[in-house]
Backbone atoms as SQL, in Angstrom:
CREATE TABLE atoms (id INTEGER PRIMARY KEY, chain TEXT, resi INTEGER, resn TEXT, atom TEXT, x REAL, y REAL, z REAL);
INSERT INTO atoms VALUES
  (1, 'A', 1, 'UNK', 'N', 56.751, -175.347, 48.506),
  (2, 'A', 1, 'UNK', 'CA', 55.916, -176.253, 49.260),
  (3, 'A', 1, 'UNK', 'C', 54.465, -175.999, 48.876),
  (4, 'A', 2, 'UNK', 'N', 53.306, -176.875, 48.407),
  (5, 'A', 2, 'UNK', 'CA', 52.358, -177.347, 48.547),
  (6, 'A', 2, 'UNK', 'C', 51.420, -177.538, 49.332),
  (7, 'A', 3, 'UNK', 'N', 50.211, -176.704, 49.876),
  (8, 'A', 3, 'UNK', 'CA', 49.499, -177.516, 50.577),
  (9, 'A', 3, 'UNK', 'C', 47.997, -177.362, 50.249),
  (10, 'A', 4, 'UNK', 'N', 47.344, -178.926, 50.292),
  (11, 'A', 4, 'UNK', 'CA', 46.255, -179.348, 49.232),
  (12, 'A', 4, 'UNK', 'C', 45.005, -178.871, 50.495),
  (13, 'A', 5, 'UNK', 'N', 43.957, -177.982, 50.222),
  (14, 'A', 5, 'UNK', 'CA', 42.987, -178.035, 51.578),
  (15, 'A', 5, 'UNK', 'C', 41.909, -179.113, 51.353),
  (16, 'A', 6, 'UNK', 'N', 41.887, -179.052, 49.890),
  (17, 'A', 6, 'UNK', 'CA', 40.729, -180.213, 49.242),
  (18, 'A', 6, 'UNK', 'C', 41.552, -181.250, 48.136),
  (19, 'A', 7, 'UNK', 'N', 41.131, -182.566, 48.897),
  (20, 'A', 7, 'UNK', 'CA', 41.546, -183.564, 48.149),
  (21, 'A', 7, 'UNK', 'C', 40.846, -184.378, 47.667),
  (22, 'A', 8, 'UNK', 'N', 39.773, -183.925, 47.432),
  (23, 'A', 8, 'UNK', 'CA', 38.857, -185.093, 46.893),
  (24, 'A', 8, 'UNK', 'C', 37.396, -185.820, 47.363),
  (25, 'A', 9, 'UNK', 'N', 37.932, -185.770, 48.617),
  (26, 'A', 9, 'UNK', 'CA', 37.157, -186.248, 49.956),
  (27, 'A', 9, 'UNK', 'C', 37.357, -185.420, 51.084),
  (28, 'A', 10, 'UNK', 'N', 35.923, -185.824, 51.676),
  (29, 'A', 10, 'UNK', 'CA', 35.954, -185.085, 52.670),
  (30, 'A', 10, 'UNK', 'C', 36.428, -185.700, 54.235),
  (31, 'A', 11, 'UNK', 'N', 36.583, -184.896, 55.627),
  (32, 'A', 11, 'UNK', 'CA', 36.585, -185.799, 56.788),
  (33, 'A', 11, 'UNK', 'C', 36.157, -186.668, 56.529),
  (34, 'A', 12, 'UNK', 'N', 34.784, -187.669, 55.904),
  (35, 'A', 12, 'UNK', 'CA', 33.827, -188.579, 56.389),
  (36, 'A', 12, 'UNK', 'C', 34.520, -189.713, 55.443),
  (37, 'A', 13, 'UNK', 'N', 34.876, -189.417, 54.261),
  (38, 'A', 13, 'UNK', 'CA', 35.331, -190.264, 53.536),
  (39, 'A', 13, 'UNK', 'C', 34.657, -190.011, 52.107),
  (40, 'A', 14, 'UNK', 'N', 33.342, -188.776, 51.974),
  (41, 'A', 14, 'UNK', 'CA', 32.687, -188.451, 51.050),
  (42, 'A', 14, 'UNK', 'C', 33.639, -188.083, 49.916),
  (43, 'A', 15, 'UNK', 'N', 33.192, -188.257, 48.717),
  (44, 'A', 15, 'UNK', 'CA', 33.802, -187.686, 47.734),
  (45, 'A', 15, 'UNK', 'C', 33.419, -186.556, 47.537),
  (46, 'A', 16, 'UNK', 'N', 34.269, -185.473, 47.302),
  (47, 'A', 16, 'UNK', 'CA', 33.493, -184.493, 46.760),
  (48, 'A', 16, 'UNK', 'C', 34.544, -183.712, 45.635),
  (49, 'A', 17, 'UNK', 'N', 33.747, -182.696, 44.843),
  (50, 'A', 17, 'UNK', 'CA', 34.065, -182.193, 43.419),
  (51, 'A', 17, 'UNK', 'C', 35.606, -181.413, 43.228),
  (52, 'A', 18, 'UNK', 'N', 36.155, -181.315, 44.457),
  (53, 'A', 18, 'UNK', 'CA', 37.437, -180.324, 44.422),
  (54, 'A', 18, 'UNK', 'C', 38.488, -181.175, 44.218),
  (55, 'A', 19, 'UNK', 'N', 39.261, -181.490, 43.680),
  (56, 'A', 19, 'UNK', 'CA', 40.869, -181.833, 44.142),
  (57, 'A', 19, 'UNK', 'C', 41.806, -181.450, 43.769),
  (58, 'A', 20, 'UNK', 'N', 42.652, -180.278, 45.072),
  (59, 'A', 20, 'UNK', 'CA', 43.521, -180.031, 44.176),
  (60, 'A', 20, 'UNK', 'C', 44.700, -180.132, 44.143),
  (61, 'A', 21, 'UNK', 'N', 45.000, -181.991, 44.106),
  (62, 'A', 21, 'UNK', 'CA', 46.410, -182.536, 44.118),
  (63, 'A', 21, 'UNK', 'C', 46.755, -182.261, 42.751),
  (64, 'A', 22, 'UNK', 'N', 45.597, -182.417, 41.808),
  (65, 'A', 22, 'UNK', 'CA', 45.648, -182.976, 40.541),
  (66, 'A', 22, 'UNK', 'C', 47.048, -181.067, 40.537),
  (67, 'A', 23, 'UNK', 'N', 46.489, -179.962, 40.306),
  (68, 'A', 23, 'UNK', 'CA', 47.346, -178.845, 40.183),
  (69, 'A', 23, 'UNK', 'C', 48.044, -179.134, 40.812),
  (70, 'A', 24, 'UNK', 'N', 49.140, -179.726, 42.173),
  (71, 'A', 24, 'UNK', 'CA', 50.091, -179.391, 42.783),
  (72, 'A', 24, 'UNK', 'C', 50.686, -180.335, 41.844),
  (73, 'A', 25, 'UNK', 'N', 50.282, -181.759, 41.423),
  (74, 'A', 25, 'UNK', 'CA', 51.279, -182.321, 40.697),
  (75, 'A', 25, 'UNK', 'C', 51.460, -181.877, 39.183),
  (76, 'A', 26, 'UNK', 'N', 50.672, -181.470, 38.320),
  (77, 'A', 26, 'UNK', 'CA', 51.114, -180.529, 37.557),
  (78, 'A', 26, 'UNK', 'C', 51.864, -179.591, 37.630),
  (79, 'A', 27, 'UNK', 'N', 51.998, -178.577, 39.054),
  (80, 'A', 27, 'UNK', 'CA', 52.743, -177.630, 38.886),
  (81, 'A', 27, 'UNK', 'C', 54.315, -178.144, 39.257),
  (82, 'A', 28, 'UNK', 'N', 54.263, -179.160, 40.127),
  (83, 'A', 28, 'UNK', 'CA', 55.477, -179.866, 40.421),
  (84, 'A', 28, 'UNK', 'C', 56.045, -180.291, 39.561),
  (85, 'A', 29, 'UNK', 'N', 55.428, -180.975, 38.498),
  (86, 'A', 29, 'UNK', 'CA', 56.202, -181.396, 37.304),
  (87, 'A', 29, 'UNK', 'C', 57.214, -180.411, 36.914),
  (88, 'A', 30, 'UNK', 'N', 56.390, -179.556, 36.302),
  (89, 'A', 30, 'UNK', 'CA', 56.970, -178.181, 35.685),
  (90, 'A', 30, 'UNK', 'C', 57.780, -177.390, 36.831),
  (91, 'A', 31, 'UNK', 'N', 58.180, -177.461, 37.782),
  (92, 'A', 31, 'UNK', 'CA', 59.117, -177.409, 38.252),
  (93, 'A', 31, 'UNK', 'C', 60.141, -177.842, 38.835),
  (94, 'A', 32, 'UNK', 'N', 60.262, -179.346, 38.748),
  (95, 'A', 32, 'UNK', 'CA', 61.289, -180.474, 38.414),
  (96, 'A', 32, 'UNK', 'C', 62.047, -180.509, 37.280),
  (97, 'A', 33, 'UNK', 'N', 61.038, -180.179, 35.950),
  (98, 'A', 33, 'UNK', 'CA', 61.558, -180.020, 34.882),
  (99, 'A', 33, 'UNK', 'C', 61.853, -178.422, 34.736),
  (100, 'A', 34, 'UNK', 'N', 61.838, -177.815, 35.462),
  (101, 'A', 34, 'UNK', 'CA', 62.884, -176.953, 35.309),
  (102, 'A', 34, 'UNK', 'C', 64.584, -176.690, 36.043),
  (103, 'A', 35, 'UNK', 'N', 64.331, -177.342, 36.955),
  (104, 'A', 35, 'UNK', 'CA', 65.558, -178.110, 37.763),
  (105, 'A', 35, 'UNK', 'C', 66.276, -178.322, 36.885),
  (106, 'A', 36, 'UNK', 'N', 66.005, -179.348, 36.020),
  (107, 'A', 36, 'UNK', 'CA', 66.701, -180.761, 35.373),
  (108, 'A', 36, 'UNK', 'C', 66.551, -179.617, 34.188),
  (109, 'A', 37, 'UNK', 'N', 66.708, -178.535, 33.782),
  (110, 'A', 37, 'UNK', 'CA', 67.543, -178.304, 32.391),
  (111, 'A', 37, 'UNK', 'C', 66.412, -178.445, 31.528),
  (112, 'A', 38, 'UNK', 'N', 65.381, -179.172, 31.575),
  (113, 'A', 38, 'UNK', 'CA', 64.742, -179.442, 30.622),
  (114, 'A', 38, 'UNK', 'C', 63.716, -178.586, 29.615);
């Protein structure tokens, strides 16, 4: 399990410089594809 503290934006709706979905879905990949044999 995953959990993102910075996504991009803030409460307000600000953008700001962190996000770090972008790594959870990278690391998710690579561990789907290790599931699947691949």
């Amino acid at each position: 399990m995953a959990i993102a503290d910075e996504i991009g934006y803030d409460a307000t709706g600000k953008k700001i410089e962190t996000n770090e979905l972008d790594f959870i879905k990278q690391e998710l990949s690579r561990f789907i594809s290790q599931l699947e044999g691949e």
